[in-house]
ChimeraX commands (.cxc) that place a marker at each C-alpha (Angstrom):
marker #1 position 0.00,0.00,0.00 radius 0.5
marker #1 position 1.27,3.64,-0.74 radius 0.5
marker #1 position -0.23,6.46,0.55 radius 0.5
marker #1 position 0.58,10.37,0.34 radius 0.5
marker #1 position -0.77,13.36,2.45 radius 0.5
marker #1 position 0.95,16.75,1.90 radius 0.5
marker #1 position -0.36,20.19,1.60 radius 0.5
marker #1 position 1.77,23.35,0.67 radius 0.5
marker #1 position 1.31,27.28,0.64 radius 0.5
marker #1 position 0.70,27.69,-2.98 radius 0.5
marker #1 position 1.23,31.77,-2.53 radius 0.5
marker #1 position -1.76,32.47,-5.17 radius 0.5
marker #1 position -5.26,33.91,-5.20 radius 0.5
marker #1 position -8.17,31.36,-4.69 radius 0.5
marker #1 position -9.09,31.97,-7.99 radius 0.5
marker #1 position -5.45,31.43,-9.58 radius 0.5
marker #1 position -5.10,28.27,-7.44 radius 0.5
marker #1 position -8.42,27.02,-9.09 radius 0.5
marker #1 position -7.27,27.57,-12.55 radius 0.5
marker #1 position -3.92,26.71,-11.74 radius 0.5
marker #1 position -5.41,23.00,-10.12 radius 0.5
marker #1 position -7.39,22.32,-13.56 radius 0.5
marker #1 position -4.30,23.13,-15.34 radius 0.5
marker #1 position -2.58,19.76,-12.81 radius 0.5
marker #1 position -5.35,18.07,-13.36 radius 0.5
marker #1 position -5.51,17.62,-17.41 radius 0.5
marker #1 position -1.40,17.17,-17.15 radius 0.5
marker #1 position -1.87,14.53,-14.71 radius 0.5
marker #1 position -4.65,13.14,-17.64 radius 0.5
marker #1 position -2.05,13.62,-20.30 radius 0.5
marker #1 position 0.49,11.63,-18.39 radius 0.5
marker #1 position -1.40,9.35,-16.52 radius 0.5
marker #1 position -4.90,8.74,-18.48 radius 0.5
marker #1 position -4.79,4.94,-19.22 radius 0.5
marker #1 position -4.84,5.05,-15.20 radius 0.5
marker #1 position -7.30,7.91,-14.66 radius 0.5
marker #1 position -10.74,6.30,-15.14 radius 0.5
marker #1 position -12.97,9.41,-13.50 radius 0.5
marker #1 position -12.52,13.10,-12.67 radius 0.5
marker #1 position -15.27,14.51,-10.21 radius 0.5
marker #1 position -15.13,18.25,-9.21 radius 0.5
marker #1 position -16.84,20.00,-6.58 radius 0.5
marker #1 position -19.38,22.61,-7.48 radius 0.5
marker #1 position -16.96,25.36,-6.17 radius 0.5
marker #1 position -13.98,23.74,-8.04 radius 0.5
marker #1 position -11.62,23.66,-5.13 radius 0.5
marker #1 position -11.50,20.42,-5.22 radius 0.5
marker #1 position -11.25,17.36,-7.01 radius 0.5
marker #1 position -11.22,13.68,-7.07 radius 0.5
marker #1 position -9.31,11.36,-9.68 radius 0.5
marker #1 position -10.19,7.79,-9.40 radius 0.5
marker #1 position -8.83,4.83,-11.54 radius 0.5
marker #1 position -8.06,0.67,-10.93 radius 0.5
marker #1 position -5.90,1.06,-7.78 radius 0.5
marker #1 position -5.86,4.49,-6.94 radius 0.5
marker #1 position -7.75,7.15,-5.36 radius 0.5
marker #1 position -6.59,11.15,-5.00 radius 0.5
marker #1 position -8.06,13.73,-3.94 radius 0.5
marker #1 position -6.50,17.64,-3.73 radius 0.5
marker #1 position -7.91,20.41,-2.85 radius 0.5
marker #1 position -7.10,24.74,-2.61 radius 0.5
marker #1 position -8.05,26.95,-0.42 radius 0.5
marker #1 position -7.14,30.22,0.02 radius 0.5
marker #1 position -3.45,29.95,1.42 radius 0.5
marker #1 position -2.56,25.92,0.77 radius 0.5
marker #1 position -2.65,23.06,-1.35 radius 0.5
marker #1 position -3.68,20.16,-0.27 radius 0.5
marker #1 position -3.09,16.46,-1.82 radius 0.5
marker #1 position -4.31,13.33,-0.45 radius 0.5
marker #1 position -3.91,9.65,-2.27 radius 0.5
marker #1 position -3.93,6.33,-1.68 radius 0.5
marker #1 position -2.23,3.31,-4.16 radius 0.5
marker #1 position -3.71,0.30,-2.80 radius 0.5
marker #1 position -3.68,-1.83,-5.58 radius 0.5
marker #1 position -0.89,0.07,-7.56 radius 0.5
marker #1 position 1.34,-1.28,-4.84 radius 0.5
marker #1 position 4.54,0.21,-3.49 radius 0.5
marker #1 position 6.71,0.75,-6.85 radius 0.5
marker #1 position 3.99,1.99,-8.97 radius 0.5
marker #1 position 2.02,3.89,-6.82 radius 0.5
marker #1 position 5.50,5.40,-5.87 radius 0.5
marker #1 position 5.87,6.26,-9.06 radius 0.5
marker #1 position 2.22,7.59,-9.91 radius 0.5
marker #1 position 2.68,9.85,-6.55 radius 0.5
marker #1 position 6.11,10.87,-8.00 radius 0.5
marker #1 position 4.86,12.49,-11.15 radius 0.5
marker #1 position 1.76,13.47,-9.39 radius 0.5
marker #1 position 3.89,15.85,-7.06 radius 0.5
marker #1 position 6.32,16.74,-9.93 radius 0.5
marker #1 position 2.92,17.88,-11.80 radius 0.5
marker #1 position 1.60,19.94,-9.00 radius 0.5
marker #1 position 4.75,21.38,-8.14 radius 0.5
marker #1 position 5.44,22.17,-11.71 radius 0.5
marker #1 position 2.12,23.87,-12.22 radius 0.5
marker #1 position 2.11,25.73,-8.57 radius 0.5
marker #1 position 5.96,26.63,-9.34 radius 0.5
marker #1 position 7.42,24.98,-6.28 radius 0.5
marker #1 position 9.38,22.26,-4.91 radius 0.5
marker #1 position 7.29,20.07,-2.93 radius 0.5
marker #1 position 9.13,17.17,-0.18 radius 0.5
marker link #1:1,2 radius 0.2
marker link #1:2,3 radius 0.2
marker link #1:3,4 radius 0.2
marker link #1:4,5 radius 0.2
marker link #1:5,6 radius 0.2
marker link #1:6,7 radius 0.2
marker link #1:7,8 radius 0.2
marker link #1:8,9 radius 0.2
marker link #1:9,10 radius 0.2
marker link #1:10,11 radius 0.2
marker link #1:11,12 radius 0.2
marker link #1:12,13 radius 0.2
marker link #1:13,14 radius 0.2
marker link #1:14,15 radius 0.2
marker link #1:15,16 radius 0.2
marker link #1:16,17 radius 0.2
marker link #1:17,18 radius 0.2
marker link #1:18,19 radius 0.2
marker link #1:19,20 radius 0.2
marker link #1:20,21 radius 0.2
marker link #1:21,22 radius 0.2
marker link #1:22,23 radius 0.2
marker link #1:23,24 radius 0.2
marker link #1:24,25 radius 0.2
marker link #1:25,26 radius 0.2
marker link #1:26,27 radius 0.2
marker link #1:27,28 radius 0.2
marker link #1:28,29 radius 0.2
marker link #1:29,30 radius 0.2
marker link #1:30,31 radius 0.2
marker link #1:31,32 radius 0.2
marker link #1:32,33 radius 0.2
marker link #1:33,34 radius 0.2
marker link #1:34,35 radius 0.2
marker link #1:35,36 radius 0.2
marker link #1:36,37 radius 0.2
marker link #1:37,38 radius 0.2
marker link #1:38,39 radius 0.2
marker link #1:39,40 radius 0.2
marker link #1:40,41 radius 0.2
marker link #1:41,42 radius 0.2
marker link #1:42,43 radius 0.2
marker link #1:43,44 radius 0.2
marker link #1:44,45 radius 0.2
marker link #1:45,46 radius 0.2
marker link #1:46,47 radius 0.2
marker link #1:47,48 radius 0.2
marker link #1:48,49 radius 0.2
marker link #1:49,50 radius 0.2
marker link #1:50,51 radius 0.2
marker link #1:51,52 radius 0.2
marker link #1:52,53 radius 0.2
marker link #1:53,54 radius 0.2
marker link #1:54,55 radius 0.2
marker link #1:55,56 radius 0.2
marker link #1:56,57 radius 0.2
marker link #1:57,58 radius 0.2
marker link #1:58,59 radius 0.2
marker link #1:59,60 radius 0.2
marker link #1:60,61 radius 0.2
marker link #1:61,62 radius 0.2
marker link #1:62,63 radius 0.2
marker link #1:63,64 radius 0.2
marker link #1:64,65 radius 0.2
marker link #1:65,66 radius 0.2
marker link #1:66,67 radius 0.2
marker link #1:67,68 radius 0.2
marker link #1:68,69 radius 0.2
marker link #1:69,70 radius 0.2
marker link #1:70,71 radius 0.2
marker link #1:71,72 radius 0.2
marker link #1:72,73 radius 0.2
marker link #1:73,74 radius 0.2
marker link #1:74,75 radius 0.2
marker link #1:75,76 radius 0.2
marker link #1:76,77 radius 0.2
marker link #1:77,78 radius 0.2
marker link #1:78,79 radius 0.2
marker link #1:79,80 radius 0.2
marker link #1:80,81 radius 0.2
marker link #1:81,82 radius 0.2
marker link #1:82,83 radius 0.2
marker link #1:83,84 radius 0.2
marker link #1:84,85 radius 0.2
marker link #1:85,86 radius 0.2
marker link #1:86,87 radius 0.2
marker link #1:87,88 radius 0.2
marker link #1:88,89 radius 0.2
marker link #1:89,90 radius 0.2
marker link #1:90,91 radius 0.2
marker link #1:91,92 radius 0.2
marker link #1:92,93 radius 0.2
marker link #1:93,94 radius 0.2
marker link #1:94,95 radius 0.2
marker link #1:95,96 radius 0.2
marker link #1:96,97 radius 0.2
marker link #1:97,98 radius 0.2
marker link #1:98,99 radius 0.2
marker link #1:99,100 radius 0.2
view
């Protein structure tokens, strides 16, 4: 099993943050989309769910942090490492910072 929890300061508006977290989003789809069965945003789009065969993540702005939360149950340890690898190189790409 391979789980992640992190949330950041993302230094943007709520509303930059948004677009900026769609903008992770279809990269992560790009990258990822044999994986990435089903998308479901909330109605204020501040957050959102990706779902696929073995993995659940969820992330989420407000208006001072990211946050990210996933679990790889079925992905197991060296591909879900590796799904949460490029998932944090994606959001830290698109929110322009280095995340642990």
């Amino acid at each position: 099993m391979s789980l992640i929890n992190l949330s950041v300061k993302h230094g943007k508006t709520l509303e930059e943050a948004r677009t900026r977290l769609e903008l992770a989003v279809n990269e992560v789809r790009t990258r990822f989309g044999a994986l990435v069965q089903r998308v479901d945003w909330a109605a204020d789009r501040n957050t959102v769910t990706l779902a696929g065969t073995g993995f659940l993540v969820e992330i989420r702005v407000d208006a001072q942090d990211l946050h990210l939360t996933g679990d790889f149950p079925i992905l197991g340890a060296i591909f879900g490492n590796t799904f949460a690898s490029g998932l944090k190189q994606i959001i830290g790409k698109t929110f322009q910072k280095s995340l642990p």
